[in-house]
C-alpha positions in Angstrom: -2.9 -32.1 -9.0 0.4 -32.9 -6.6 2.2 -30.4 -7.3 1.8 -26.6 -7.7 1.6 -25.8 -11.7 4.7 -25.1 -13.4 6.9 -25.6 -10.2 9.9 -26.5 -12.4 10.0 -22.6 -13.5 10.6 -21.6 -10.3 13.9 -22.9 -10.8 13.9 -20.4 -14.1 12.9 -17.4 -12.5 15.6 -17.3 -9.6 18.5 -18.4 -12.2 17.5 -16.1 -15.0 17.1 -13.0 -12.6 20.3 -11.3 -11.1 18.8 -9.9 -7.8 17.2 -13.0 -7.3 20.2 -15.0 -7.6 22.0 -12.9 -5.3 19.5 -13.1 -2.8 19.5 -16.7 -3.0 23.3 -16.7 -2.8 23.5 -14.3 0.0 20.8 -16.0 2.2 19.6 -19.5 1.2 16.1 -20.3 2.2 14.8 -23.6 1.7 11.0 -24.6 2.2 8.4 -27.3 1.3 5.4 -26.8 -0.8 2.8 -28.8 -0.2 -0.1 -29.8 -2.4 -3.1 -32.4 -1.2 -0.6 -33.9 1.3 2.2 -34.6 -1.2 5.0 -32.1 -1.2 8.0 -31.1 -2.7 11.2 -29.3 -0.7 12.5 -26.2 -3.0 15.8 -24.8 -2.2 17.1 -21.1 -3.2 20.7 -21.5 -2.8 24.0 -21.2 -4.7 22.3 -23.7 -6.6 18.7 -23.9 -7.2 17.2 -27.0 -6.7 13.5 -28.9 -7.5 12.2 -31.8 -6.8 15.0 -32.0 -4.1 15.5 -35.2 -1.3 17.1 -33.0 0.6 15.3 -32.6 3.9 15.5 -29.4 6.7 13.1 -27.1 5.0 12.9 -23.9 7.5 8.9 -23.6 6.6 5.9 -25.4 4.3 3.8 -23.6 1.9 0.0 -25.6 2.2 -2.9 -25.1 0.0 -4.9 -26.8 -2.1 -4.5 -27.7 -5.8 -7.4 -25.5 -6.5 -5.8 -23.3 -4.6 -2.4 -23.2 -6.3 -4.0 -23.5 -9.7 -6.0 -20.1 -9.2 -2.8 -18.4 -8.3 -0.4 -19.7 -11.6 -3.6 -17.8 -13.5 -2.4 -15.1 -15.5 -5.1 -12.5 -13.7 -5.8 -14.5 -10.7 -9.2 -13.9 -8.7 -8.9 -11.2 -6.2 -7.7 -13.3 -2.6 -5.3 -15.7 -4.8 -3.1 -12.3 -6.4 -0.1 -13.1 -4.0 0.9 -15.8 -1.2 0.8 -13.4 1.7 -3.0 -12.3 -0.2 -3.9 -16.3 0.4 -2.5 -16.3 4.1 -4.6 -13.0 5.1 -7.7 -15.3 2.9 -7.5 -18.5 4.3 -6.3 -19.7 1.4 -2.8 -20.5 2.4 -1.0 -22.2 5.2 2.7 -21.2 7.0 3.9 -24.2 8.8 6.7 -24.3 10.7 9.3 -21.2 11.0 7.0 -18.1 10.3 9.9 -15.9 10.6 12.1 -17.3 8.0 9.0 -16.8 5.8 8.7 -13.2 6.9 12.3 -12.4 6.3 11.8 -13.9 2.6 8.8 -12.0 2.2 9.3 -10.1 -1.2 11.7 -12.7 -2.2 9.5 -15.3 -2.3 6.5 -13.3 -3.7 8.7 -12.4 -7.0 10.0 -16.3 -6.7 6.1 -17.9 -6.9 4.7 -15.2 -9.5 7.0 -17.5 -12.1 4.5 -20.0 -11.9 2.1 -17.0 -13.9 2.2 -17.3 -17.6 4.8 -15.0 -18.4 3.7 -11.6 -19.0 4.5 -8.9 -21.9 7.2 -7.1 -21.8 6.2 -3.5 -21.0 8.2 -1.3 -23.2 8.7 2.2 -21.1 7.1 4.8 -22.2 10.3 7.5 -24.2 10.4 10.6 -22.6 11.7 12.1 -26.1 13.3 15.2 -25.6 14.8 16.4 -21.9 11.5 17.7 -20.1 11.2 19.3 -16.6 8.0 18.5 -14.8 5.6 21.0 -13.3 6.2 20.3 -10.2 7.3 22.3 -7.6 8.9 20.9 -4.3 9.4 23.4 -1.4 9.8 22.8 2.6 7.3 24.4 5.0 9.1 25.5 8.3 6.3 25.7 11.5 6.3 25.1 15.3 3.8 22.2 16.1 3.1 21.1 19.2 5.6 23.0 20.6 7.9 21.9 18.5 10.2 23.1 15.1 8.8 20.9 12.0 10.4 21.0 8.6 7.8 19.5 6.3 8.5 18.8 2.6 5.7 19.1 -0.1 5.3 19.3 -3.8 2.6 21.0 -6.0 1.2 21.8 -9.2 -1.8 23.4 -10.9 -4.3 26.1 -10.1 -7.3 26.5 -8.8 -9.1 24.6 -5.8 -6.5 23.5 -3.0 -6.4 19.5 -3.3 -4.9 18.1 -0.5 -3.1 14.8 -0.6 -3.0 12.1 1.8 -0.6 9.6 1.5 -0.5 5.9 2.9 1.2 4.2 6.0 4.8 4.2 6.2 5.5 6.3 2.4 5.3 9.2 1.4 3.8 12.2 -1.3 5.4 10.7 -4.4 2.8 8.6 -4.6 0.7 10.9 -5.9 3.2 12.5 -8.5 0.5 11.2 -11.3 -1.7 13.7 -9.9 0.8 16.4 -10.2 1.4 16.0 -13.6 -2.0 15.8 -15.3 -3.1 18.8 -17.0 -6.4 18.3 -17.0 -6.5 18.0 -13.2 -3.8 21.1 -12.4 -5.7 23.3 -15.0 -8.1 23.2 -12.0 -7.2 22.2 -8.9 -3.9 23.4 -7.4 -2.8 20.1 -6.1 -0.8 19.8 -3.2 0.8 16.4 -1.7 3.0 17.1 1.9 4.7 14.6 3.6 3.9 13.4 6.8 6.7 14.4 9.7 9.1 11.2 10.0 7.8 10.2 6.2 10.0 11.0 2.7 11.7 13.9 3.0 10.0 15.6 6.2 12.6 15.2 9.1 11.6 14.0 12.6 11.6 16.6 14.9 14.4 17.2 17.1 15.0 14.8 19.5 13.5 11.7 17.4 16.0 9.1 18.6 14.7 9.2 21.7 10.8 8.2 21.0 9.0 5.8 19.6 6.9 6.9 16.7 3.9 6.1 17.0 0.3 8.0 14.5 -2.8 8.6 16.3 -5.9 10.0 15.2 -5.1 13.6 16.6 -1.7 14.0 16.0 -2.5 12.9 12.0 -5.9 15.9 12.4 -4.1 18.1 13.9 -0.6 17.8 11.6 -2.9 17.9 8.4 -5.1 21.1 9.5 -1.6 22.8 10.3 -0.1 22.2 7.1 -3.5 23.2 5.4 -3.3 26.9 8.2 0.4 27.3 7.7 -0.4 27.6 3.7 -3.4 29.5 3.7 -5.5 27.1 2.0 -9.0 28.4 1.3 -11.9 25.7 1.5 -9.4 23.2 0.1 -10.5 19.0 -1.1 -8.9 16.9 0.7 -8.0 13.2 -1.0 -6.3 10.5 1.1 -5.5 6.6 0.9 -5.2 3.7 3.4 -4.4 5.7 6.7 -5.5 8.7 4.4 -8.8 7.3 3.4 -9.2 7.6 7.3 -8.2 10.2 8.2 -10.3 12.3 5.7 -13.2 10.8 7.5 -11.8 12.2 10.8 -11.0 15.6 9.0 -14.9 15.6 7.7 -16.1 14.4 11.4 -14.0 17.5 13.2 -13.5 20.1 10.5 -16.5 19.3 8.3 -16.9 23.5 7.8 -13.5 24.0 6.4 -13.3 21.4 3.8 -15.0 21.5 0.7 -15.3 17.8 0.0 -13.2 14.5 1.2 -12.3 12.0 -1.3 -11.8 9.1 0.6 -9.6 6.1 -1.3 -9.6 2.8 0.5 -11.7 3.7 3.0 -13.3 1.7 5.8 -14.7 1.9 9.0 -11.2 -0.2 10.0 -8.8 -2.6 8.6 -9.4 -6.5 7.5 -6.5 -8.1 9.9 -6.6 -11.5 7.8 -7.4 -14.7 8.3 -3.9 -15.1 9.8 -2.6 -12.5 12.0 1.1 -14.0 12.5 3.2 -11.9 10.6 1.8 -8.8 12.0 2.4 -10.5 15.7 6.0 -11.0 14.9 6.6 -7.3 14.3 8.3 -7.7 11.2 8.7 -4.2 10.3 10.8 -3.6 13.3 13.0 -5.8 14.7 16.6 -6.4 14.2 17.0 -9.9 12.7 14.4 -8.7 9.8 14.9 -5.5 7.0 12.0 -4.4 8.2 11.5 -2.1 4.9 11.6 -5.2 2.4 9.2 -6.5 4.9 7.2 -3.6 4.4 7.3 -4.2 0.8 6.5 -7.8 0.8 3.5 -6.9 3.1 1.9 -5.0 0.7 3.0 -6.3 -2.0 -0.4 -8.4 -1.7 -2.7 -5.2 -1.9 -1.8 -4.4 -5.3 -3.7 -5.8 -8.8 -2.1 -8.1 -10.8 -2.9 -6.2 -13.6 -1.6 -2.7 -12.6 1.4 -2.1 -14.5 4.7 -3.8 -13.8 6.8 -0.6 -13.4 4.4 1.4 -11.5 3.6 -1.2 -9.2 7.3 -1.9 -8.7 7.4 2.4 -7.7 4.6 1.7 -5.4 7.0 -1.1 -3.3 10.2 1.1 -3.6 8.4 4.0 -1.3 8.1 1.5 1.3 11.3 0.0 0.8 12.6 3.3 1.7 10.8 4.1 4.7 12.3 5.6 8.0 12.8 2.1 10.7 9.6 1.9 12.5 7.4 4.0 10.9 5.0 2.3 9.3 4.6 -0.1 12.5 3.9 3.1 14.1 1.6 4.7 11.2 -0.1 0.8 11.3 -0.9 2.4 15.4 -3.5 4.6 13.8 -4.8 2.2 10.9 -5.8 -0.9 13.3 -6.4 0.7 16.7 -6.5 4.2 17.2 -8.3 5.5 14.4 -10.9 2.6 14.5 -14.5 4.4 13.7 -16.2 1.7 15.2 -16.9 3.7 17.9 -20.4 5.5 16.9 -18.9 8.8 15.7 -19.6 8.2 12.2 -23.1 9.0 13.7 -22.0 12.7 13.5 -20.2 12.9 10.1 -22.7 15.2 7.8 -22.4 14.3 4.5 -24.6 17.3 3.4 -21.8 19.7 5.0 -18.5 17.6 4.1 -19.5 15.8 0.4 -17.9 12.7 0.7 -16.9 10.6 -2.3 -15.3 7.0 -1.7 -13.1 4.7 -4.5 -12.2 1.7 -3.3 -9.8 -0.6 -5.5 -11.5 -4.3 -6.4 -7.9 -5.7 -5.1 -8.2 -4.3 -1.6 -7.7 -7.1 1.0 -7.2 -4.4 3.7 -10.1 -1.9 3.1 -12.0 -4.4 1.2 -14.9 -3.3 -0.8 -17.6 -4.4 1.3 -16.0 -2.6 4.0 -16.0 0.2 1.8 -19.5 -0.4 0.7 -20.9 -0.7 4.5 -19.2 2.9 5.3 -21.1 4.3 2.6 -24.3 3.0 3.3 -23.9 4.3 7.2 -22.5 7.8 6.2 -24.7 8.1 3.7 -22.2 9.0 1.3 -22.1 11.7 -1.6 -21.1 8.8 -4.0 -19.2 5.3 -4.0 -17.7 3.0 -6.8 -15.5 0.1 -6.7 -12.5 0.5 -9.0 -12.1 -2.4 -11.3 -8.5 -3.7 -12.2 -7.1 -1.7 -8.8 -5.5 -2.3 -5.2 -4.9 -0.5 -2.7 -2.4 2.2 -4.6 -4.4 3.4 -7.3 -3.2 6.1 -7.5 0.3 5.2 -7.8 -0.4 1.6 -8.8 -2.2 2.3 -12.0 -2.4 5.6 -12.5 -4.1 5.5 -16.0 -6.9 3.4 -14.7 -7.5 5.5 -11.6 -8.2 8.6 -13.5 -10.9 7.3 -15.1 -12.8 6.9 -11.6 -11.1 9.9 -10.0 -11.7 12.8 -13.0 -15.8 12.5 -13.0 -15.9 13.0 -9.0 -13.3 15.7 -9.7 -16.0 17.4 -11.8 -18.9 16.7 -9.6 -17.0 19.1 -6.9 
């Protein structure tokens, strides 16, 4: 095979999709794709072109034919899901001007998914007549480290205090599944806060003049606050990604006051890819890239190509709307500063602090093996690999996530 498969319906998807047309418009990008040495210059312009003579492509896409074939499949293996998922594999080589690619990131991605068999045409679910959710959403006012915070969270239910950590550089509503399933609030009063400088928590006073930037005990140390200032009792606490870390910190240093950690995406410290490039160029902060459709497109990767089209799309618009520079900063915590490959894991008592770990089959970040070797050296309470999930379950695929998350929910 010469050619990727399909590579004429590229051409289809950018004309047949508004946003993708006026992204093209706005800010032509024109690159090679390359196939066993023989290649093919695509341009997303005012007019689309295939199959073009035209040469000055900024970039080349470079993989094999096996390679480009397991990608078009409708449910590709996990690795081929996404081009940035093949560059962090091996699968898939940038040539040229890596920044041009970066500042097409999300672009691109929804560009090269038309090569997929098209999908069905999720019908949204009716919401019948007007409905309020339970939710409530409320701001907690507290001095931390010497300083006024103003810290939004939402919660629901009754019961045990569940704690919920959201991922780098987003924010609670992630977890607004959670919140609204009866058969988790009728026991657990869940609770899901956001992180200062995330969603709708403020930076303190005098933000503009720092750089952001998460470690491991400012993240403790803002999470065991929140937990004081709202006089949680014993509470579970359930994070993701940075999350999934940090509850194995929390368990390490405050093992006594928490009644089990659910860790989602956990590992002992992030999978930085076969190709580290994108991360060097510091994409999510800089001023010739929008570093939060960067973040979008970064992710985008991490997430199953079979999690539902609208909540995966949800999952991407939190980090379209982060705050500039804050997930670079939360990313601070993720790859160096939060790193357990230090030896304390020696100290975290599973007997004290159950710990339960779900880690989505999709991962490429905290893959499953990574997942798998924590649990064998913590000796955890119990571990499963979630099938048809990323690193989002619970915002991802909610429906699917349940079913792993509601029988460890009644083991505690």
């Amino acid at each position: 095979m010469s050619a990727p498969p399909d590579l004429m319906r590229l051409a289809d998807v950018v004309r047949n999709s508004p946003a993708l047309s006026q992204r093209a418009k706005l800010a032509p990008v024109y690159l090679m794709v390359k196939s066993d040495d023989a290649g093919t210059v695509l341009g997303f312009a005012d007019i689309v072109t295939v199959n073009s003579s035209q040469s000055g492509a900024s970039f080349g896409l470079v993989a094999s034919s096996e390679t480009w074939t397991k990608f078009a499949m409708a449910v590709p293996p996990v690795g081929y899901q996404s081009l940035v998922g093949m560059i962090r594999m091996g699968h898939l080589r940038v040539d040229g001007d890596v920044l041009v690619f970066g500042r097409n990131l999300l672009f691109l991605e929804q560009v090269f998914a038309g090569l997929r068999p098209a999908a069905p045409v999720e019908s949204p679910a009716a919401v019948g007549a007007p409905a309020i959710e339970p939710i409530v959403g409320r701001y907690l006012r507290l001095d931390f480290n010497g300083r006024p915070h103003r810290i939004y969270f939402e919660e629901a239910g009754q019961g045990i205090p569940l704690v919920c950590l959201h991922t780098a550089g987003a924010d609670g509503r992630q977890y607004r599944a959670l919140l609204n399933d009866s058969e988790i609030t009728r026991r657990f009063r869940v609770i899901a806060f956001d992180l200062p400088w995330h969603g709708k928590s403020s930076p303190p006073p005098g933000f503009e003049r720092e750089v952001y930037q998460l470690t491991t005990d400012l993240y403790v140390d803002t999470v065991m606050a929140v937990c004081r200032a709202l006089q949680l009792e014993r509470p579970v606490v359930i994070g993701c990604s940075i999350g999934g870390r940090a509850v194995l910190h929390l368990a390490l240093r405050h093992g006594d006051y928490f009644r089990a950690a659910i860790g989602l995406q956990s590992a002992t410290h992030a999978d930085p890819g076969a190709d580290t490039r994108l991360r060097d160029l510091r994409l999510l902060y800089r001023p010739d890239v929008h570093g939060q459709e960067a973040a979008a497109g970064s992710v985008a990767c991490l997430i199953a190509p079979t999690s539902p089209r609208a909540d995966a799309w949800e999952t991407l618009w939190h980090y379209m709307q982060g705050g500039p520079g804050i997930f670079l900063g939360d990313l601070h915590y993720y790859f160096t500063d939060g790193d357990l490959r230090n030896g304390l894991l020696d100290r975290l008592d599973t007997e004290r602090c159950p710990l339960h770990l779900l880690t989505g089959e999709y991962d490429l970040s905290a893959t499953p093996e990574l997942t798998a070797e924590l649990a064998r050296l913590v000796k955890a309470t119990s571990f499963q690999v979630m099938e048809g999930l990323g690193h989002f379950p619970m915002s991802e695929n909610p429906a699917q996530f349940r079913k792993y998350l509601l029988p460890v929910l009644d083991r505690i």
